[in-house]
C-alpha positions in Angstrom: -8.0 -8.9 -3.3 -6.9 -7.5 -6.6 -7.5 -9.8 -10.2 -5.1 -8.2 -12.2 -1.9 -9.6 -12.4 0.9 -6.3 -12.5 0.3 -3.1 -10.2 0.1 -1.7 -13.6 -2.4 -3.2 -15.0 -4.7 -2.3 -11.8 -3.8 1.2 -12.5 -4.8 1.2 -15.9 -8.2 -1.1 -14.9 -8.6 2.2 -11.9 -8.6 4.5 -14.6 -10.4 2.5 -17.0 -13.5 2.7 -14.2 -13.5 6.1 -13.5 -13.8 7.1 -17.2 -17.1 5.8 -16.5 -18.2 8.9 -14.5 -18.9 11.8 -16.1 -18.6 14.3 -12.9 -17.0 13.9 -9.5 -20.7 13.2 -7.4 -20.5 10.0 -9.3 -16.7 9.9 -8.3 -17.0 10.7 -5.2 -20.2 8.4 -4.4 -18.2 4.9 -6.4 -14.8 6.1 -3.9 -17.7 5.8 -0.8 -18.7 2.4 -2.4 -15.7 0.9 -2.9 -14.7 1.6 0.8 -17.8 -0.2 2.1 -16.4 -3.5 0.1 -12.8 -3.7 2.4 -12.9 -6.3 4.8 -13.4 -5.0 8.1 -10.0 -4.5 10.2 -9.7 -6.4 13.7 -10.0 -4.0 15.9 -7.0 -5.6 17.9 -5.3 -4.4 14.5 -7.0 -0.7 14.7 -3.6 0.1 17.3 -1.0 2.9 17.7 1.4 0.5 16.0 -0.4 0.4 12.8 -1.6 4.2 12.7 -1.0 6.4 10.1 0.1 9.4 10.9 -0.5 12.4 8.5 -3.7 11.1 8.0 -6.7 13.8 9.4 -9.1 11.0 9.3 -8.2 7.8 11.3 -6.1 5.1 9.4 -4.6 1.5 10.1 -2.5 0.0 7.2 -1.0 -3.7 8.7 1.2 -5.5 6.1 2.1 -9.4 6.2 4.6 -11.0 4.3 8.2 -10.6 2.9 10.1 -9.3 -0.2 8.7 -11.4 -2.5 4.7 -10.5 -1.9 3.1 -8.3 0.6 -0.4 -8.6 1.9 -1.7 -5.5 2.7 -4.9 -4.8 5.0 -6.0 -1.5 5.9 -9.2 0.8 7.2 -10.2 4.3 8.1 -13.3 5.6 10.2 -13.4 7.9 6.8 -15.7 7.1 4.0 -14.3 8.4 1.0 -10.5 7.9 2.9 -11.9 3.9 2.6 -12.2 4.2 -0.2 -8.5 5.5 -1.2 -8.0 3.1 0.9 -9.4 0.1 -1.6 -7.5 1.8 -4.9 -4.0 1.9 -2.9 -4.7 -1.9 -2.0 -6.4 -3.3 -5.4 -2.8 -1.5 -6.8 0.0 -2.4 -4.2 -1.1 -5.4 -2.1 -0.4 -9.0 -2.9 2.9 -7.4 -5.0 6.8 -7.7 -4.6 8.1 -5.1 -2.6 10.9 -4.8 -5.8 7.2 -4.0 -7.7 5.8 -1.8 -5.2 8.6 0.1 -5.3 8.9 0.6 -9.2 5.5 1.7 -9.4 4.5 5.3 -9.0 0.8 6.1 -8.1 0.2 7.8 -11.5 -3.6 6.7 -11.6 -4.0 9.7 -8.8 -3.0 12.1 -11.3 -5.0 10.6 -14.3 -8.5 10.3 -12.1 -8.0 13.8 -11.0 -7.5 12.8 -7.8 -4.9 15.1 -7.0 -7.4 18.0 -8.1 -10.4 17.0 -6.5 -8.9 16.0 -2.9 -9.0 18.3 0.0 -5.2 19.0 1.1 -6.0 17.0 4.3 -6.9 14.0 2.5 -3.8 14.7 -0.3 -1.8 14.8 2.6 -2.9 11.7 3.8 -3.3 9.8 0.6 0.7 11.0 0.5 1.4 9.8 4.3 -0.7 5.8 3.1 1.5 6.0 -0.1 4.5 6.6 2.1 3.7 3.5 4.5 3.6 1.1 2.2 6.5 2.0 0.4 8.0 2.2 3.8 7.0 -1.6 4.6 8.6 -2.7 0.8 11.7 -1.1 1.9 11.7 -2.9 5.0 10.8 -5.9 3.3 13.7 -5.4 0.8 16.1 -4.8 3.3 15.5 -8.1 5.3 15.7 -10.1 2.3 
């Protein structure tokens, strides 16, 4: 899913892209874009088990794998939430849960994500961020 080899490095490419637009339309419409790229989630997946809560909008976030890499798959009947969606997994899936631990979500700040967001969708960018941290722990722990 991602091509850049460090969470880092996709942070840097994420802000790197959204220098690109010069008001948050264009922001807004390239999130909306980017959500209509994820791979569609099973709907055997779109379950209570795999339901983020905090979210206003309806999310799934399933992760595979162990400590050393976790795959991440995820969707939301939200648009623009998709496409928060695609810049959480283009950053944290396919890493180590020792790296997606160590690595803070500071392209949020540097888009002005954290400006332009409605509190409902901060608040639910917060409660994604806090699931896959939570499944890195897990995966941690069990290793």
């Amino acid at each position: 899913m991602n091509t850049e080899a460090t969470a880092l490095e996709a942070e840097r490419a994420i802000v790197d892209e959204f220098a690109y637009f010069g008001d948050w339309t264009e922001r807004y419409q390239y999130l909306i874009d980017l959500g209509r790229k994820l791979p569609p989630l099973p709907a055997e997946l779109m379950t209570e088990a795999y339901k983020v809560h905090g979210c206003q909008s309806q999310v799934w976030v399933v992760a595979e794998g162990d400590a050393q890499r976790i795959e991440f798959r995820a969707a939301s009947d939200s648009a623009i939430v998709s496409g928060l969606i695609a810049l959480l997994l283009r950053v944290y899936s396919g890493r180590s849960a020792a790296e997606i631990l160590a690595t803070d979500p500071g392209f949020v700040q540097e888009i002005g994500l954290a400006k332009h967001l409605s509190p409902t969708r901060s608040n639910g960018l917060a409660a994604m961020l806090k699931t896959v941290r939570a499944h890195a722990e897990r995966a941690l722990a069990a290793a």
